[in-house]
C-alpha positions in Angstrom: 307.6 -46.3 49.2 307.0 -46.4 53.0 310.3 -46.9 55.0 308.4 -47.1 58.2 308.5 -51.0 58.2 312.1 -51.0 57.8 312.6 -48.3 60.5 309.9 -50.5 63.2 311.8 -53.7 62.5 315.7 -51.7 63.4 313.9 -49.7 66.0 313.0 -53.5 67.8 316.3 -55.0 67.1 317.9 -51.6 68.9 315.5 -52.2 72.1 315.9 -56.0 72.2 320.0 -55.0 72.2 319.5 -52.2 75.1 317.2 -54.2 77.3 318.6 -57.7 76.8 320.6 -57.1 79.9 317.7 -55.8 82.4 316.5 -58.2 84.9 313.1 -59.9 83.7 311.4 -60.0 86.8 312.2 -56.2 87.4 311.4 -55.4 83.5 308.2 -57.5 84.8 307.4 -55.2 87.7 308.3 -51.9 86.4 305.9 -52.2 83.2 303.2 -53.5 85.5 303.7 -50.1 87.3 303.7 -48.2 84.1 300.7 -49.9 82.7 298.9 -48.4 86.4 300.3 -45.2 85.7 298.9 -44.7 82.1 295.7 -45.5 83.0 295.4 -43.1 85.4 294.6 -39.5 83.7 295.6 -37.5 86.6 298.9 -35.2 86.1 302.3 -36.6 87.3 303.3 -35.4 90.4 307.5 -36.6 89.9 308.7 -38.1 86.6 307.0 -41.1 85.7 310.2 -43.0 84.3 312.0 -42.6 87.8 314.7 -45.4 87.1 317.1 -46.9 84.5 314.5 -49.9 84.8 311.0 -47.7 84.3 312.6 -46.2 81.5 313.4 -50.0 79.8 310.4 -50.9 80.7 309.0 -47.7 78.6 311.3 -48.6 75.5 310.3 -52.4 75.6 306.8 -51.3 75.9 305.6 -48.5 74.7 308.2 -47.4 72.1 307.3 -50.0 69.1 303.5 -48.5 69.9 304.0 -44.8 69.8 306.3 -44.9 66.7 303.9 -46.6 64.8 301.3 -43.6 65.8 303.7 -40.9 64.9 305.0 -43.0 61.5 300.7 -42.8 60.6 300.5 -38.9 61.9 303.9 -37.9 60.4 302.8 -39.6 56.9 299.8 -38.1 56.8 300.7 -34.8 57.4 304.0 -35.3 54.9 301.2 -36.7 52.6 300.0 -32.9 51.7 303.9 -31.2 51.3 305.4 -31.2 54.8 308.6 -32.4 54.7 311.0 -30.7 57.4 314.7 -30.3 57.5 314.8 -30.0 61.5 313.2 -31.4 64.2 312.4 -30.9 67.8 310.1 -33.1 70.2 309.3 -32.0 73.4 309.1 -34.6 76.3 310.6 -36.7 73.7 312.1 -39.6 76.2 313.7 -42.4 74.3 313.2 -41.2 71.0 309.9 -42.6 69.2 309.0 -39.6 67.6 312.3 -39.1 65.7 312.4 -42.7 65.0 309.1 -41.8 63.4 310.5 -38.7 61.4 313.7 -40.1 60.3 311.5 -42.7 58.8 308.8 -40.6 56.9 310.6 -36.7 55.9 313.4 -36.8 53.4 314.4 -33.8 53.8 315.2 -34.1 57.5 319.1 -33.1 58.7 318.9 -32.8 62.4 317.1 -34.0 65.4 316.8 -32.2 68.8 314.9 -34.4 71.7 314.0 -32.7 74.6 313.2 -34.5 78.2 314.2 -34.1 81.8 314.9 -37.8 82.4 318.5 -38.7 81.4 318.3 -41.9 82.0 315.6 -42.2 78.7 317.6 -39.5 77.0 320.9 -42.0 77.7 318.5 -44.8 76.4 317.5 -42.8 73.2 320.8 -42.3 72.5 322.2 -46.0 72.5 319.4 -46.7 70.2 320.7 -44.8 67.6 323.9 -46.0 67.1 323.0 -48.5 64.8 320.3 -46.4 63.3 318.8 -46.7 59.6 319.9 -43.3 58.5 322.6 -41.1 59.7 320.0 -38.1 60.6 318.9 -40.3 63.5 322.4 -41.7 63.8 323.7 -38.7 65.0 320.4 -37.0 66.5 320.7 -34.9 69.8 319.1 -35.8 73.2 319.5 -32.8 75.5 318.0 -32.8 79.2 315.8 -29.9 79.9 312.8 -29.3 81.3 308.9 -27.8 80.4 309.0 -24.2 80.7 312.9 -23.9 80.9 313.4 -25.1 76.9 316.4 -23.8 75.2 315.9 -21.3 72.7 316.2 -23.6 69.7 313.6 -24.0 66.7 313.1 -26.1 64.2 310.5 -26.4 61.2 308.4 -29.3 62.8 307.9 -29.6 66.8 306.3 -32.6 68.1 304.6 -33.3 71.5 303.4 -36.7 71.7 301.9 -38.8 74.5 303.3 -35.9 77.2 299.8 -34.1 77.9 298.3 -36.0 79.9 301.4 -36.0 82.8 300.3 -31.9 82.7 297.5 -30.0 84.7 295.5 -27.9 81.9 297.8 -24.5 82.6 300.9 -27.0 82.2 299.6 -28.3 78.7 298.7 -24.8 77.4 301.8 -23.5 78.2 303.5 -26.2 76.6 301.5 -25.7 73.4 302.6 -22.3 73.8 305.9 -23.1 73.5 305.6 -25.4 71.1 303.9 -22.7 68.8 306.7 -20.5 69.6 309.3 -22.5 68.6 308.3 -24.4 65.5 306.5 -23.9 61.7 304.9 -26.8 62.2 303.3 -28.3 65.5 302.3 -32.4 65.6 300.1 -33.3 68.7 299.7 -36.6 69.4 297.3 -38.4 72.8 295.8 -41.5 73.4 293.1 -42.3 71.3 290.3 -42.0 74.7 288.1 -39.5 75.4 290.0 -37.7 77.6 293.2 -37.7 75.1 290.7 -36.4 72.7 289.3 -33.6 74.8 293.0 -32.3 75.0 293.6 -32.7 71.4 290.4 -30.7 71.1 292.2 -27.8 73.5 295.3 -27.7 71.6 293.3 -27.4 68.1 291.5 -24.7 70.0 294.6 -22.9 70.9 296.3 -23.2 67.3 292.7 -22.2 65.4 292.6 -19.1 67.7 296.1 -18.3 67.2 295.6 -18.2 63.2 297.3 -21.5 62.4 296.0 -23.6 59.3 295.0 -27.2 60.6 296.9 -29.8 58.4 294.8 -32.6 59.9 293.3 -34.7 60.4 290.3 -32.0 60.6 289.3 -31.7 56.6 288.0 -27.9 58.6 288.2 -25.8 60.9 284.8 -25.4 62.3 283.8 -27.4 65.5 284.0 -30.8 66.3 280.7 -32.2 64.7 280.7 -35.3 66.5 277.9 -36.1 68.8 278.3 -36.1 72.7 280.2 -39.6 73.9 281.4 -40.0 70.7 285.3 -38.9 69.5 287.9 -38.8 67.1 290.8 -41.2 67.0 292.5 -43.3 64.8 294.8 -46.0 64.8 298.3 -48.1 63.7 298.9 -51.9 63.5 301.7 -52.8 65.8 303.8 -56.3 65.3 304.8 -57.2 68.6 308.1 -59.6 69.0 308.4 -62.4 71.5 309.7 -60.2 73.9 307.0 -57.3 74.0 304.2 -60.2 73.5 306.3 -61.6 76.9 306.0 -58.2 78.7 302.5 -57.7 77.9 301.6 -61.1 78.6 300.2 -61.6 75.1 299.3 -64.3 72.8 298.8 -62.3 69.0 301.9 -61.3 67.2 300.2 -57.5 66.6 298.0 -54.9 68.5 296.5 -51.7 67.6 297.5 -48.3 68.8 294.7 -46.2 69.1 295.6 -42.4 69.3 294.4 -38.7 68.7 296.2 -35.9 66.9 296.0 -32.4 65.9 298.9 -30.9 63.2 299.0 -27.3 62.2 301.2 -24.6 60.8 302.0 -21.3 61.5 300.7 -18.1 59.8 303.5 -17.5 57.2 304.9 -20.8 57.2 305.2 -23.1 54.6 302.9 -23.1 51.8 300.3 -25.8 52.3 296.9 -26.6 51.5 294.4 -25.1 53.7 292.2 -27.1 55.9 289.3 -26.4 53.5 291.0 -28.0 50.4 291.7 -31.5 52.3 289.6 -34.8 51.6 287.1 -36.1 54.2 288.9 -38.0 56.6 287.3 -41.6 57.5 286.7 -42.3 61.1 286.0 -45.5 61.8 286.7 -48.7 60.0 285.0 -48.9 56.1 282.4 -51.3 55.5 283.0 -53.1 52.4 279.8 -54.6 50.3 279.4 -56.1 47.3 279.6 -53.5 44.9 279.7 -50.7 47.2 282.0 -49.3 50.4 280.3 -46.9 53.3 282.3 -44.8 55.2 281.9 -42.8 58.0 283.7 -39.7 57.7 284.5 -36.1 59.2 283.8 -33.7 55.7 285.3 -30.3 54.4 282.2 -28.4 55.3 281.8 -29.4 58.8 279.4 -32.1 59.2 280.3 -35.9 60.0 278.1 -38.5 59.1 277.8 -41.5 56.0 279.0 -41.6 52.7 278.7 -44.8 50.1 281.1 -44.9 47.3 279.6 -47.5 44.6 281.2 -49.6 42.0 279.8 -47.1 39.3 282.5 -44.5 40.4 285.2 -46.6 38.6 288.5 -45.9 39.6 287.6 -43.8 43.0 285.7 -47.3 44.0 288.9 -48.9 43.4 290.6 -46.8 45.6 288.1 -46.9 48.2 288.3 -50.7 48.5 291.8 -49.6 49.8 290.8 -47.0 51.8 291.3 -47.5 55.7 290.1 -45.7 58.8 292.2 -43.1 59.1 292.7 -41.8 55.3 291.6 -39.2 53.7 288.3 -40.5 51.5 289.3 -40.8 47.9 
């Protein structure tokens, strides 16, 4: 059974304790300036959380979103075996991705996360302290900075929602030391075109470098998706009063849309091969009356329709579960 919903509903208790004391009008301000900022795709030129308020403005804002992206990713990808014992995520701020892994992997004993803002690494760790598990309870948040990493590794590194602050030689090198450093590398980006087209650059980079795609790419071949069309996915969010207040919201949930790439390393663990995975559905199922269609990315390479009908029996049953995003029964 999924702990995700158990880990979402401490992980908004922990930000409505941290930020309870912040001023609203500056909370106000600050995520208006963040909302600017992440709508803009150019590269950061100074760190984008540049005060104690930016960075709980991030938490209040974007945290309960990008955990629910990573809990999807990370489940997905634990779905076919993965299931680390350490982890390391790069740009890692406040802490959304472990939040995410603590949830989902088992197996998991320690945490490293990695950012050059101490004022969200400060953040990240005051949200633990109460956390749902003691791996997250007594994770590490250690300042450093892209292309001055310490020499640590770890069986799964993440890099989520960081790309886009990067010029393209920033983001490959990053990738690079991603690749480096872990058996496993999870990329997660906004679910717009231009996240996509990075995702597409960092599945370039791991193909080329001989690393099997765990997802969600059911191959290895190129994207068969027509021009102005692209992959992404996404992760029902329940907003509380006080994110719904921040956002200037009326409905108690949103959706996260995001793109992601996962691999691992040549000689790593012993997973199933790209090839071997389900076709993975890309947009949202249309059910009928005695039949379900699906639009879905397949093994061989090719993207396009398939109808699963009540004659199938129990793979129709599953399919009336089935939700963008899955693997097609």
């Amino acid at each position: 059974m999924s702990r995700t919903p158990e880990y979402a509903a401490a992980l908004r208790t922990a930000l409505r304790r941290a930020v309870g004391g912040v001023d609203e009008r500056e909370l106000t301000r600050a995520t208006e300036a963040l909302v600017a900022r992440y709508r803009s795709v150019a590269p950061a030129s100074a760190p984008i959380l540049a005060s104690r308020v930016h960075v709980a403005a991030y938490a209040a804002y974007r945290m309960p979103a990008t955990h629910a992206a990573l809990s999807r990713v990370l489940g997905a990808v634990a779905a076919h075996g993965l299931d680390p014992r350490s982890m390391l995520d790069f740009g890692g701020g406040t802490g959304a991705a472990a939040w995410a892994a603590a949830s989902v992997f088992e197996a998991l004993e320690s945490v490293t996360v990695l950012d050059q803002v101490e004022d969200a690494l400060a953040l990240g760790r005051e949200l633990v302290i109460d956390a749902p598990s003691p791996v997250l309870a007594r994770a590490r948040f250690q300042r450093a900075r892209a292309g001055a990493w310490p020499e640590v590794r770890a069986d799964l590194v993440t890099v989520s929602y960081v790309l886009s602050e990067l010029d393209e030689r920033q983001q490959d090198a990053l990738v690079a030391d991603a690749m480096q450093r872990g058996q496993a590398v999870v990329v997660v980006e906004p679910g717009t075109p231009d996240g996509y087209t990075r995702v597409l650059r960092v599945r370039t980079a791991l193909i080329a470098a001989g690393w099997t795609l765990l997802g969600p790419c059911p191959h290895a071949a190129d994207c068969p998706l027509t021009k102005g069309d692209w992959c992404h996915f996404a992760a029902r969010v329940n907003r509380s009063a006080e994110h719904r207040r921040l956002k200037g919201a009326e409905l108690s949930y949103e959706d996260e849309k995001f793109s992601w790439v996962a691999a691992v390393a040549p000689g790593g663990a012993e997973l199933p091969a790209a090839e071997t995975l389900s076709a993975r559905i890309l947009r949202h199922p249309l059910k009928r009356r005695g039949f379900v269609e699906f639009q879905v990315c397949r093994p061989d390479g090719s993207a396009g329709r398939e109808v699963v009908s009540k004659k199938a029996g129990e793979r129709y049953r599953r399919a009336r579960d089935a939700e963008w995003g899955d693997e097609l029964p």
